[in-house]
N, C-alpha and C positions, 0 to 999 in steps of 0.2 A: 729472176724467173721471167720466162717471156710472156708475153702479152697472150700467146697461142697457147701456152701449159695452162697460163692462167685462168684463163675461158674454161678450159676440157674440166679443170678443177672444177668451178664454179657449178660447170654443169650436170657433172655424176649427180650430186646431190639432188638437184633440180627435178632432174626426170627422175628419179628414184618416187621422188614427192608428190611427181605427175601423177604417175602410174598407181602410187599407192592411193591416191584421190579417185582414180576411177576404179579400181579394186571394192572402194568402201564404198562407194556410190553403186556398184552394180551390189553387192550385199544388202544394201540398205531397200534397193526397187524392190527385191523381190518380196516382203514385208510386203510394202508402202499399197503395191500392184493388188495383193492380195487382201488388204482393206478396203481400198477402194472398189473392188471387184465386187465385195460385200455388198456396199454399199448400192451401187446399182442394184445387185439381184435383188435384193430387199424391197427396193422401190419397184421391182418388176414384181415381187410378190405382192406387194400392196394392191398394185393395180388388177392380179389376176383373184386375188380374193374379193374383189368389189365387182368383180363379171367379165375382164378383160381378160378372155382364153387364149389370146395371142402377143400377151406382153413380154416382151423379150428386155434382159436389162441393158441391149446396147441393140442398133438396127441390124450386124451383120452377124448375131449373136445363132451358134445352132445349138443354143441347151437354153433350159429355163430351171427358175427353182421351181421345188414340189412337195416342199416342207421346211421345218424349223426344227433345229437340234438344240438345246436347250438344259444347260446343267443347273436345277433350281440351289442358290447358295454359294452359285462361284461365279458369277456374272460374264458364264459365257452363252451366246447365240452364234447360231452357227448355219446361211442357209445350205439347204440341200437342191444338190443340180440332179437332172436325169444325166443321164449318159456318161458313162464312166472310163471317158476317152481321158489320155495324158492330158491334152489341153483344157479339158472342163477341171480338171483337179488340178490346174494352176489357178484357177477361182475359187475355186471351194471344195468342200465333200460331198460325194456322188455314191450316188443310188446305185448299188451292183445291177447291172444289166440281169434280168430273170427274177430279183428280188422284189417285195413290194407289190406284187401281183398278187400274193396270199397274204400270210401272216408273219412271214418272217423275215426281217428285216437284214441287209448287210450294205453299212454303209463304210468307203474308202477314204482315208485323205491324206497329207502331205504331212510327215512326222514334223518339220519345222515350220511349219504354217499354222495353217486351222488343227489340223488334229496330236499338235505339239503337248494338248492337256491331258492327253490321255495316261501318259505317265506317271499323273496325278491321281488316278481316277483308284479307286481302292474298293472290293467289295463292302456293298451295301448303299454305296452312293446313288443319288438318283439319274436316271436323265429322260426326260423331257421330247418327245416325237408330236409334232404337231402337222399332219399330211391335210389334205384340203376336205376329205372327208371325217378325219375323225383326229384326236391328241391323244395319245397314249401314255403310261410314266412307266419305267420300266426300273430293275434296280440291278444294278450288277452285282452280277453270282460268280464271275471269274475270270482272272486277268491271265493270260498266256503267252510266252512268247513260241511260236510253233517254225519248223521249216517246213516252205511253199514246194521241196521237193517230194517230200514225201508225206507230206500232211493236204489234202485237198477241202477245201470248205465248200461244204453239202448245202445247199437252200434243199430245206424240206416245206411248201408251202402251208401244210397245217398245223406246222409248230408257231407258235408264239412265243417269238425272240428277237431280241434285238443285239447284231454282232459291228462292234468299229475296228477299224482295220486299219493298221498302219505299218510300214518299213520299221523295221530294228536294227541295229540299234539308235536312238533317237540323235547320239552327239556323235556320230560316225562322218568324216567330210565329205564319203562320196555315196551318193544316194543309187537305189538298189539293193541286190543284193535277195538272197533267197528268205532269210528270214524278219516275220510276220507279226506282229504284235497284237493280239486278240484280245480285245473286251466284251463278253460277253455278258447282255440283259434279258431280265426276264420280267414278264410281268409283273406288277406288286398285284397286290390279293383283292385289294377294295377295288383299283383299274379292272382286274380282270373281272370281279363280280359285277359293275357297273356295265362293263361291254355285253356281260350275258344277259342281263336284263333288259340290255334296249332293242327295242322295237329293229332293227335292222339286223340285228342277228337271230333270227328267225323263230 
């Protein structure tokens, strides 16, 4: 064998191994990115619950969190960004823009990311809303998977509810796609009686 086979041998393998190296490294950021992402907002929540209205988790940062999602029992936290652009939900799950204004809530996120547990999530489970005015616990009444073509999600601002929102199906490899994954919550009964006794709800 010549010297020249020999090499082109030697090197299919090689770059095969390259490539499969950077394959599993870009698989792996996207995790890693979305931890760490966490991680900063968190620390920008901290600062803006102690009085800081303008903490951002990074300097060139245009979202901030605006609450805490929260499954008590399964040791997830999860924070919540405003603005419900593709790049704020490469960090976390966002606030539907027009939501949150009232009383009904509808929060979005990344079927393989932050909102990967939702396919866990089973009526009567709780979860946990913690916003800068007030913490809610909510308990779900019903898991759907719906199409975005013909099904539109209504914010009605005086209902009390709480809806998470995810891409279906969740082990699909290419993300998109019309249909929707709905978990919806609702108040538990002592939350809601608590909120009508307090002094801010009139």
């Amino acid at each position: 064998m010549s010297p020249t086979r020999h090499w082109l041998y030697a090197a299919v393998p090689l770059t095969a191994a390259f490539f499969s190296l950077i394959f599993i490294a870009r698989a792996l950021w996207i995790p890693a990115k979305a931890e760490l992402a966490q991680w900063l907002i968190e620390h920008s929540w901290e600062q803006a619950l102690a009085g800081d209205e303008q903490a951002r988790p990074w300097p060139w940062a245009d979202t901030r969190p605006i609450g805490v999602l929260s499954i008590p029992g399964r040791a997830i936290r999860q924070m919540i960004l405003e603005g419900n652009s593709g790049r704020n939900l490469a960090f976390g799950p966002v606030l539907l823009d027009g939501s949150g204004q009232g009383q009904d809530l509808v929060i979005s996120g990344h079927r393989d990311t932050h909102f990967r547990f939702l396919k866990e999530l089973l009526p009567g489970d709780r979860v946990q809303i913690q916003l800068r005015n007030r913490t809610e616990t909510f308990e779900v009444s019903q898991v759907e998977v719906v199409d975005s073509r013909w099904n539109e999600l209504v914010i009605e601002p005086d209902t009390r509810r709480l809806s998470l929102v995810t891409c279906y199906p969740f082990d699909t490899p290419s993300a998109g796609g019309p249909l929707r994954y709905v978990v919806t919550a609702l108040p538990v009964a002592s939350d809601l009686k608590r909120s009508l006794r307090s002094p801010s709800s009139g």
